[in-house]
N, C-alpha and C positions, 0 to 999 in steps of 0.2 A: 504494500500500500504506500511505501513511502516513497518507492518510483515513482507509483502513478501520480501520488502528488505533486511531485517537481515537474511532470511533460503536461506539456500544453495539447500535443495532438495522442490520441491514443488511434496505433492501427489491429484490426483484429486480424486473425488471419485462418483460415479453416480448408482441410480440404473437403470435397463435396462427398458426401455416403449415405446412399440412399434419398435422393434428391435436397437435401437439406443438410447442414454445414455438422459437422463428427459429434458424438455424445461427452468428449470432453469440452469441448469449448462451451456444447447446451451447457453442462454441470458447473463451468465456471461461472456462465452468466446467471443460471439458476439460486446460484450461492451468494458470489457478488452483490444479487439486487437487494439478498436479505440483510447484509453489513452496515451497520449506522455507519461505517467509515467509508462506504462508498458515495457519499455526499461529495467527497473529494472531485466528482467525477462533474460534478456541474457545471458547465457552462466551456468544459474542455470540448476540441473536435475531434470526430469520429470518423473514422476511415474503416471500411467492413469488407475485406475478398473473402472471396466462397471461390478455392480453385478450379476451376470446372471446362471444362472443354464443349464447348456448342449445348449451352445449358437447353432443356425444354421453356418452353413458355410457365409452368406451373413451380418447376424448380427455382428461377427467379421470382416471382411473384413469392414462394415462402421464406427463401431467402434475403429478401426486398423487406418482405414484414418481419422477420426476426430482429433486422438491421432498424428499422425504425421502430420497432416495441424498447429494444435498450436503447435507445436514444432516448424518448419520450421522454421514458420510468427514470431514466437516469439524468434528465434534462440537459442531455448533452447535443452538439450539433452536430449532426450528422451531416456529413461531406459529398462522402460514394459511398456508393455500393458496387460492390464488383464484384461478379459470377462466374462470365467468363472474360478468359485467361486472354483474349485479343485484346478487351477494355483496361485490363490490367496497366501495360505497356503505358496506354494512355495517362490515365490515373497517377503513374507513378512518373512521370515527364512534368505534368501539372505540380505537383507535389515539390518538388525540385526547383520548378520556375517561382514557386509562390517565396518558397526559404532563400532565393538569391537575390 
């Protein structure tokens, strides 16, 4: 917790299994939301890959809402979201251009 408090941007990172991003990251963010010391996480920004290769339509849309339910709850600002791994590239060019 006392990283996350010093970074301004937090990136999550998952790879995709069974349409939707692995059961340890769910169990981290599952645990995290219940932490009084995850308040730290307010008003930081949010970066969320889901690695995935030519995602279905349905696998972004759950991924898409996992990514914005822990922004909400955790009143953070979500950035991107990124599913697949072509957008990735992009995302992280952006990301780069903003810190220079």
């Amino acid at each position: 917790m006392n990283e996350l408090k010093d970074a301004d941007i937090l990136v999550i990172g998952s790879p995709v299994y069974w349409y939707t991003v692995g059961g340890i990251l769910k169990t981290f963010i599952d645990r995290l939301y219940l932490l009084a010391e995850a308040e730290i996480l307010k008003g930081k920004e949010l970066y969320f890959f889901a690695q995935g290769s030519r995602p279905d339509e349905g696998t972004v849309k759950t991924i898409t809402h996992l990514a914005e339910r822990v922004a909400t709850l955790m009143e953070m600002n979500l950035r991107s979201v990124v599913v697949d791994s072509n957008d990735g590239n992009k995302i992280l060019r952006e990301m780069s251009i903003e810190n220079n």
